[in-house]
N, C-alpha and C positions, 0 to 999 in steps of 0.2 A: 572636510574629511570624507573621502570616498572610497567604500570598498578596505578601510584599515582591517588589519589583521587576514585580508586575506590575500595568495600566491597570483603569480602573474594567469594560470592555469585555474583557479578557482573565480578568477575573476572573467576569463575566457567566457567557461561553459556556465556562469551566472547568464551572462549574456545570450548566450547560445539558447539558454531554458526558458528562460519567461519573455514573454511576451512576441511570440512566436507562433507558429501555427506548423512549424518545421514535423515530420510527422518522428523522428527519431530525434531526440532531444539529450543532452550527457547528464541532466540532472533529474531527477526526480522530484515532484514536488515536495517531498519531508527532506529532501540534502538541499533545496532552495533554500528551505525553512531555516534547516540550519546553519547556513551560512551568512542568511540575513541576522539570524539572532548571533553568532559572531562578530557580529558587526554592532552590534548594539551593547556587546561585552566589554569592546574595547576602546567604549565611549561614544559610537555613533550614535545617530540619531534613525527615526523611520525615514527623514527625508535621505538621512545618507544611502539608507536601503534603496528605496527606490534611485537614489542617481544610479546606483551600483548596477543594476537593472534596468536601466532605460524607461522606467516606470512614469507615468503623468499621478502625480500624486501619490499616499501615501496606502490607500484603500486595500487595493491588492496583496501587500504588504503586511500588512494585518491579517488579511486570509492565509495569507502565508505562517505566520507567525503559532497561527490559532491552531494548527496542525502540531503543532511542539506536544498542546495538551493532550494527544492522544497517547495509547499504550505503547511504548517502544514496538512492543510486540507484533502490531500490526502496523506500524507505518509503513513497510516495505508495500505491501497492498496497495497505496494508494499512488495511483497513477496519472495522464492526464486524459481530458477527455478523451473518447469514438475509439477505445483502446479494446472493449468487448469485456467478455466475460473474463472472470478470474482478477478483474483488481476491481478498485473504487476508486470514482473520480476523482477530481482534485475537488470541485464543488460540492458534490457530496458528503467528501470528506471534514469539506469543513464544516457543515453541514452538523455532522454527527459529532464535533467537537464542544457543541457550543451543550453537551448531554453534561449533568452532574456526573457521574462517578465511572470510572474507568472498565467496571462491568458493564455497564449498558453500554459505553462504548466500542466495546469487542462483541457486545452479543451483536450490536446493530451491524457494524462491518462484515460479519460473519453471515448477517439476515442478507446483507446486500447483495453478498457471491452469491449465495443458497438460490434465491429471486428473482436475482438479476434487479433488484431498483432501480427505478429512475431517479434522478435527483429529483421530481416533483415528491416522490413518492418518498422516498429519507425524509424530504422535510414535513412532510404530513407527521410520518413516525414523529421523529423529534419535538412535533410540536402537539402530538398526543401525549406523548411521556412527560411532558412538564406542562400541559396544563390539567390532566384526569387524575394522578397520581397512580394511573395503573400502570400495570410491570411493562418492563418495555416490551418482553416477548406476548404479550396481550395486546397491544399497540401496535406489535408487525403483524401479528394474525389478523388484526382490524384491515389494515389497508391493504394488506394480498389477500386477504376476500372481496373487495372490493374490484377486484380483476373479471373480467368475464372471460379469463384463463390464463393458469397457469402455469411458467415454464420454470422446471425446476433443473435445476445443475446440481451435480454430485461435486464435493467439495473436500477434500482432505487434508488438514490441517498436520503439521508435524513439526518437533522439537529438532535444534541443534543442541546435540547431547555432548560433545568434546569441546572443552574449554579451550584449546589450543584451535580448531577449527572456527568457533567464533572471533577471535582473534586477527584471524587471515581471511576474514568474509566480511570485515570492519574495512579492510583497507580497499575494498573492491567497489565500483560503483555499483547501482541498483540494475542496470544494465545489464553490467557483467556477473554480479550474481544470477540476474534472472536466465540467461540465457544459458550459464553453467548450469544450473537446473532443470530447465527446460531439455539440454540433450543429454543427460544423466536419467531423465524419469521416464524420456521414449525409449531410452535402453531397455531400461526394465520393466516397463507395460506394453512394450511393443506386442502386439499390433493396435494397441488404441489408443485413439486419437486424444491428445491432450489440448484441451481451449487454451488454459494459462498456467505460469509456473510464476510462483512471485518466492524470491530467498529474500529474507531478511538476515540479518546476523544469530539470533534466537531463535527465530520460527522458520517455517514455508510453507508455502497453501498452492494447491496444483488442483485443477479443475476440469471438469468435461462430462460425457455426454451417460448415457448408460453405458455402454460399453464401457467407457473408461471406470465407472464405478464396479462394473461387472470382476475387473482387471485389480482396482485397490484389493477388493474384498478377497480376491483370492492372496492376498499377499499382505494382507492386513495387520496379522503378527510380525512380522520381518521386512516390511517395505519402508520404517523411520529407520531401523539399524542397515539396513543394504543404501540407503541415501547418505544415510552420514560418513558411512566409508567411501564410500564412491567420490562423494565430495572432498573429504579429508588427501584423497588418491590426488584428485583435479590438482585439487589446493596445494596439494605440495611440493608441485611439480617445477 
């Protein structure tokens, strides 16, 4: 049993996504995920996963898998690697999965953008927080002091507030959300520059430099409601 329950097209850009080095890829690593755990729904096995994927072994698979446990809320964030600022890796991410409770797992995703993390440096986090018993935001402070410098990114977190627009942001890939977003947000902060836009169906997080934080803050009050329209305008098109 290979690839059951899923379309001739889901089994396509399975292939197309993992184990690639392709730099534009049609899946994202949390619709990987989901699609292998589909596959496990309707009676596969990990090995059926990995044939489905061209996978040696079952390892990968699991990391994949381990990505489910995070917050709906922020899987759209995680991305694959040398992708820059405004998501979190695929390694990282799973990284920050393997956290007890689904708060410290949004605060850390959130420390990652803010920071810029590296994957060595998630796993330090992660492996402060369950062995000190200290908060996790005590535990990021810990390892970006350990920096001999700082670079900080401005980071804007925002809700999808119409029921009907989550909806129609489900059926889109993470691609095609990102990049709806992306020239929706240079609309409206033009003239500055934006690192990343990540849409999820629930949430979106858009990122950059001062200038571009100079840009949220003047539009702070009204820049989740002028995006949700904007989007809702795209989306309905």
């Amino acid at each position: 049993m290979v690839a059951e329950g899923l379309s001739a097209t889901e089994r396509q850009r399975l292939l197309l996504s993992v184990g690639t080095h392709r730099g534009q890829r049609p899946l994202s690593p949390s619709e990987v995920a989901s699609l292998f755990s589909r596959i496990l729904e309707t009676g596969g096995t990990l090995s059926d996963c990995a044939r489905a994927a061209n996978l040696d072994g079952t390892t990968w698979v699991t990391r994949f898998l381990r990505l489910l446990s995070l917050p709906e809320s922020v899987r759209h964030l995680i991305d694959w690697g040398g992708n820059g600022a405004g998501s979190v890796t695929f390694s990282s991410a799973s990284e920050i999965a393997r956290l007890d409770n689904d708060e410290d797992k949004e605060v850390l995703v959130q420390g990652a953008l803010t920071h810029r993390l590296s994957g060595a440096e998630v796993r330090q986090v992660v492996q402060l927080r369950r062995r000190s018993g200290r908060t996790l935001n005590e535990c990021l402070e810990e390892v970006v002091g350990m920096r001999p410098r700082i670079e900080k990114r401005h980071v804007y977190v925002g809700a999808i507030t119409l029921d009907e627009l989550k909806c129609k942001l489900k059926e889109l890939t993470q691609n095609e959300r990102d990049t709806l977003l992306r020239g929706i947000a240079e609309r409206i902060l033009a003239p500055a520059t934006i690192s990343a836009a990540k849409l999820g169906a629930s949430k979106f997080a858009l990122s950059g430099d001062a200038k571009f934080g100079a840009a949220v803050n003047k539009k702070k009050d009204t820049l989740e409601a002028e995006i949700n329209e904007r989007l809702a305008m795209a989306a309905g098109r």
